[in-house]
C-alpha positions in Angstrom: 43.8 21.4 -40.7 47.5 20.2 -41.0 49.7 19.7 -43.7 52.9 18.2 -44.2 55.9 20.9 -45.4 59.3 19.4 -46.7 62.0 21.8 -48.1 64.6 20.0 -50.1 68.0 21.2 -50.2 71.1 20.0 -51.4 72.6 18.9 -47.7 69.8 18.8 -45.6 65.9 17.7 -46.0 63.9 20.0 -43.7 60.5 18.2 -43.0 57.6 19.6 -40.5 54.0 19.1 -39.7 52.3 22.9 -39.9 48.6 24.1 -38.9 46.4 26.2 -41.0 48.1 29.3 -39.4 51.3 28.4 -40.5 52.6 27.3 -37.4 55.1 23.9 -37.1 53.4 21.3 -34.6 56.5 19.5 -35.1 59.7 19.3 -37.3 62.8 16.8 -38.4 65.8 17.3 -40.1 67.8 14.8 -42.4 71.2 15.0 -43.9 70.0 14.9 -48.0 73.2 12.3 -48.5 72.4 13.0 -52.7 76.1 12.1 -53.1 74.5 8.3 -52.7 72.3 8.7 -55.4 68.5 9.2 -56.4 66.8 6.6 -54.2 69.3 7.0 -51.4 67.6 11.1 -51.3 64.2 9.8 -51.9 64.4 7.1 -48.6 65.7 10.2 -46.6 62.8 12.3 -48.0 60.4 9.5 -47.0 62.1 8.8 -43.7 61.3 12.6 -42.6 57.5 13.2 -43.7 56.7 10.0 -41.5 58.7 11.0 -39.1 56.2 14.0 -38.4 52.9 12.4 -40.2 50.0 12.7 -37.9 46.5 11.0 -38.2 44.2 13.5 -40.2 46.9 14.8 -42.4 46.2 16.7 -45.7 48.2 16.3 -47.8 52.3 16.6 -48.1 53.3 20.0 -50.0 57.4 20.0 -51.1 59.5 22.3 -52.5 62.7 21.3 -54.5 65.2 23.0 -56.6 65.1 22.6 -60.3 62.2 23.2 -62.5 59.2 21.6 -62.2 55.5 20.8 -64.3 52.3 20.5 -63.9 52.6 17.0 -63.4 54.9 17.0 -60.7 58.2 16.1 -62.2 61.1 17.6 -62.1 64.1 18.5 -64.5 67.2 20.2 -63.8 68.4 20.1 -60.4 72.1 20.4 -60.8 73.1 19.6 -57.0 70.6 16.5 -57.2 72.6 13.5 -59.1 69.8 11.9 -61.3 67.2 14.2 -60.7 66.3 14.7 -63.8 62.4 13.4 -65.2 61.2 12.3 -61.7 57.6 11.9 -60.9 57.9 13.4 -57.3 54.1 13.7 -56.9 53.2 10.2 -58.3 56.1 8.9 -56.3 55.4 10.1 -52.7 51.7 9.6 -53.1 51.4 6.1 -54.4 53.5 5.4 -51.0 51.9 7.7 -48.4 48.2 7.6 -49.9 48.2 11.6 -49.3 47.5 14.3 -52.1 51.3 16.0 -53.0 52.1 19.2 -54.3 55.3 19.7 -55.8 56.7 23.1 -56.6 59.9 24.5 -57.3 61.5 25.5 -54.0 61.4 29.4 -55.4 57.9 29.5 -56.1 56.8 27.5 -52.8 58.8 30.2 -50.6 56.7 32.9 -52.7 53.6 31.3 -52.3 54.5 30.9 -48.1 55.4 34.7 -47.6 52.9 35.4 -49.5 50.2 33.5 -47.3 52.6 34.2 -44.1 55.4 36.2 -44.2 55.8 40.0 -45.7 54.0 39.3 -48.5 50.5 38.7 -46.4 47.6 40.7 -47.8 48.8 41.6 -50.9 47.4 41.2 -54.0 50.4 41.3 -56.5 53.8 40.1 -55.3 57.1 39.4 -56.2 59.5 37.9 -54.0 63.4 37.2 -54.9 66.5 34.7 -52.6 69.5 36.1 -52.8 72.4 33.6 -52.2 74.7 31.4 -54.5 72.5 32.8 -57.1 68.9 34.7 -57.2 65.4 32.8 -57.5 62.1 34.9 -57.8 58.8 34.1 -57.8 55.4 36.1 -58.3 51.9 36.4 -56.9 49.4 38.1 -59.3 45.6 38.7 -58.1 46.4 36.0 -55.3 47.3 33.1 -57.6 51.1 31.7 -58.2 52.3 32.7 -61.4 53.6 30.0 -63.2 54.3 29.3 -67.0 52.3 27.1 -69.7 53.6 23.8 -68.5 57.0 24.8 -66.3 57.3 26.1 -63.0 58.7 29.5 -65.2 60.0 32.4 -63.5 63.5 32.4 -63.6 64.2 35.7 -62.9 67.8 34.9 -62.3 67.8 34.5 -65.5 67.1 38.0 -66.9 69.5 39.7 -69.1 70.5 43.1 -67.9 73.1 43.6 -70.5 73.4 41.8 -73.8 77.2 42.3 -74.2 77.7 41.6 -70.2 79.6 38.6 -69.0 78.8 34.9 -69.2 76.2 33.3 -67.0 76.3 29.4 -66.3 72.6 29.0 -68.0 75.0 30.1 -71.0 73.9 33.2 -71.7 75.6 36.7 -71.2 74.6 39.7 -68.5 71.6 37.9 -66.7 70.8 39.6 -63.5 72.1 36.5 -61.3 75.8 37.4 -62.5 75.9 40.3 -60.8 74.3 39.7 -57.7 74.9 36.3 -56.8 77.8 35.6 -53.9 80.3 34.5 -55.8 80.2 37.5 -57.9 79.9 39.9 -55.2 82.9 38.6 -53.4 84.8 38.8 -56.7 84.2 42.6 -56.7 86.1 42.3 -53.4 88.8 40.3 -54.2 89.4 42.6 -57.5 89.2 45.3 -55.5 91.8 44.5 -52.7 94.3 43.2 -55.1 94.2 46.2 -57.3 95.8 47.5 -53.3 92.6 48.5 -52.3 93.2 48.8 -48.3 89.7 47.0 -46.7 88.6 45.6 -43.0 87.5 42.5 -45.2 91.3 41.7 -45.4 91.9 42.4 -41.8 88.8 40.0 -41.4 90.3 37.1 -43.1 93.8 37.7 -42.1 95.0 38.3 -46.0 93.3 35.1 -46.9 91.2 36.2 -49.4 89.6 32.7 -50.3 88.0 33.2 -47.1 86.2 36.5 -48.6 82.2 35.6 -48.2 79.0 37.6 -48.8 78.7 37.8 -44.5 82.4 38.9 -43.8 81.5 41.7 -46.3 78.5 42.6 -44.1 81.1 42.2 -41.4 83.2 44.7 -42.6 80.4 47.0 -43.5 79.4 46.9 -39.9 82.7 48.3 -39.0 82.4 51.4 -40.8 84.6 49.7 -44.5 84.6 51.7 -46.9 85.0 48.8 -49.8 82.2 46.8 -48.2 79.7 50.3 -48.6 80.1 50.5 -52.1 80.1 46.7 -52.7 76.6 46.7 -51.7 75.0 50.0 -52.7 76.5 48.8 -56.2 74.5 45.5 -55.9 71.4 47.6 -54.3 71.7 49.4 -57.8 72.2 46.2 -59.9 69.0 44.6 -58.4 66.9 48.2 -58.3 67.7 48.4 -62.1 66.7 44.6 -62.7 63.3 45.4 -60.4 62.9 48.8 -62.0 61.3 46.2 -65.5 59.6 44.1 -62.8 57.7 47.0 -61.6 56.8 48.4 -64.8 55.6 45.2 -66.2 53.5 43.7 -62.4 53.4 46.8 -60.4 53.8 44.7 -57.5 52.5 46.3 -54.0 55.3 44.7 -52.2 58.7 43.2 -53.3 59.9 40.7 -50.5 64.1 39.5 -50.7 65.0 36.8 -48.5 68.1 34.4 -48.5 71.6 34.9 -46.9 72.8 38.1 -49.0 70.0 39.7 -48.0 71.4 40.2 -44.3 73.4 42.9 -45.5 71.0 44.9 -43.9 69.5 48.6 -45.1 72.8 49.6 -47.2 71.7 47.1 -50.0 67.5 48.0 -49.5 67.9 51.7 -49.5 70.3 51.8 -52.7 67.4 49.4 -54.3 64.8 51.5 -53.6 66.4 54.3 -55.0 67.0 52.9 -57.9 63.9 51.6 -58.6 62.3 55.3 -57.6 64.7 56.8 -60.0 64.0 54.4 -63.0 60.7 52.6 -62.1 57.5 54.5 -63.8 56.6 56.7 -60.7 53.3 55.5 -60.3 53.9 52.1 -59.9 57.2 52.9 -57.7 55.3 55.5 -55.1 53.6 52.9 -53.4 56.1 50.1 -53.6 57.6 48.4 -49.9 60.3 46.7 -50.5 60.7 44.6 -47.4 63.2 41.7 -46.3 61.2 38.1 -46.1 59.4 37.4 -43.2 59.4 33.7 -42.6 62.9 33.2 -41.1 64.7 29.8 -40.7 62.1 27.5 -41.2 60.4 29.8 -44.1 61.2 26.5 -46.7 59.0 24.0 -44.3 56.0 26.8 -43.9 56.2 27.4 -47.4 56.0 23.9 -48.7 53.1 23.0 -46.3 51.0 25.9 -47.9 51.2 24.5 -50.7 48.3 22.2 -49.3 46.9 24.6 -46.8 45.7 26.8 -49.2 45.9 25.9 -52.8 48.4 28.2 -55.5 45.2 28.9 -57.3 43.2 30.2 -54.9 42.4 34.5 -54.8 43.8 34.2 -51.1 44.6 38.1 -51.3 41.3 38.9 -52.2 39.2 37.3 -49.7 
């Protein structure tokens, strides 16, 4: 059995033809070119899943940013111009003659680490990307969890604290504002120009535009002070955010991909603890938390499983 996975991203379209064991038989990759427009992304999409299409095919599985329903359109993907109220199913399938899935890009890496990555053989899930911002899904008795007719879990979106600062989905102290890279190099910035002495500043030569989440990892590497407490203060931002996810799943395994998560075991350890010291112990003695498993290519995997094994099926029980 093969299925076609295509992971949409805002500057690159990441398409590949993967077997029933999640392997990739072969993959393309497209420049996304959304800043010409709707049908100009939509020809690139098309342009990569038959660039890998094979005789005996599936179906094509694709994950996108923004959120999506049951029908397969999609709302809300600020980085795609004119995104908003597209049929992606009804569009790709009337052209390629192949059953499509279409899930939020989130969900779909859930669902693949899940199946695949760190997530395999569990029965209840939840799985977070940490990057520009923080995207979560969750596997429950071996079935995606989604809303009533939205793709749903925007975890991102969580308050932590009612009073705390403004979020761009316009409301105050979600989770996302804390953890998300911009607001993690802020804590640096703040920090160094309060005369803060730091290896990050040594790193970017004083420039401190040039502050990222990886040249904070940098500097934590080479024994920085700052950098230490930057991220066991975001390891205690995220444990006290999972701390209510545990208590209201209690998920076997919490898996955190995306680029903020290569900060290594400074940020896991300080999450763990803090979700031992809040979480209800019973539901916290058991819990791995465990960095994703699918690597580079985890959005191609992910989307293909979409098809290879369907988001309703009790894959974890079996």
């Amino acid at each position: 059995m093969k299925a076609v996975g295509l992971d949409l991203g805002g500057t690159f379209i990441k398409v590949g033809l993967v077997d029933e064991t999640g392997r990739i038989l072969k993959k393309k990759q497209l420049p996304t070119r959304a800043e010409e427009g709707r049908d100009r992304v939509l020809v690139q999409m098309e342009k990569g899943v038959r660039g890998v299409l094979e005789s005996g095919t599936r179906g094509i599985g694709i994950g996108t940013p923004g959120i999506v329903d049951r029908r397969g359109f999609v709302y809300s993907a600020p980085n795609l111009p004119a995104w908003d109220n597209l049929n992606l199913k009804r569009y790709f399938e009337e052209r390629l003659s192949l059953p499509v899935v279409v899930e939020n890009d989130v969900n779909t890496i859930t669902w693949g680490e899940y199946l695949f990555g760190a997530g395999k053989g569990s029965r209840c899930m939840v799985c977070i990307t940490l990057g520009t911002g923080l995207g979560g899904g969750i596997v429950m008795e071996g079935r995606l969890l989604r809303g009533g007719e939205y793709s749903a879990v925007e975890l991102g979106h969580i308050p932590i604290n009612y009073k705390g600062p403004l979020c761009k989905c316009g409301n105050r102290g979600c989770i996302e504002r804390y953890v998300g890279a911009q607001y993690i190099t802020a804590m640096a910035k703040r920090e160094i120009r309060r005369g803060r002495k730091s290896k990050i500043e040594e790193i970017v030569e004083g420039n401190l535009a040039k502050i990222t989440p990886k040249i904070i990892a940098q500097a934590y590497s080479q024994g920085d002070r700052l950098s230490e407490e930057i991220w066991i203060k975001v390891g205690r931002y995220l444990g006290a955010f999972f701390s209510g996810i545990v208590n209201i799943f209690n998920p076997e395994v919490i898996v955190i991909g995306g680029g903020i998560s290569q900060a290594g075991e400074i940020l896991f350890s300080s999450l763990r603890s803090e979700v031992k010291n809040r979480a209800y112990a019973l539901f916290s003695q058991g819990l791995r938390v465990v960095p994703a498993g699918l690597g580079v290519e985890a959005g191609i995997v992910s989307a293909a499983s979409l098809i290879l094994r369907s988001r309703n099926d009790k894959a974890g029980s079996e």
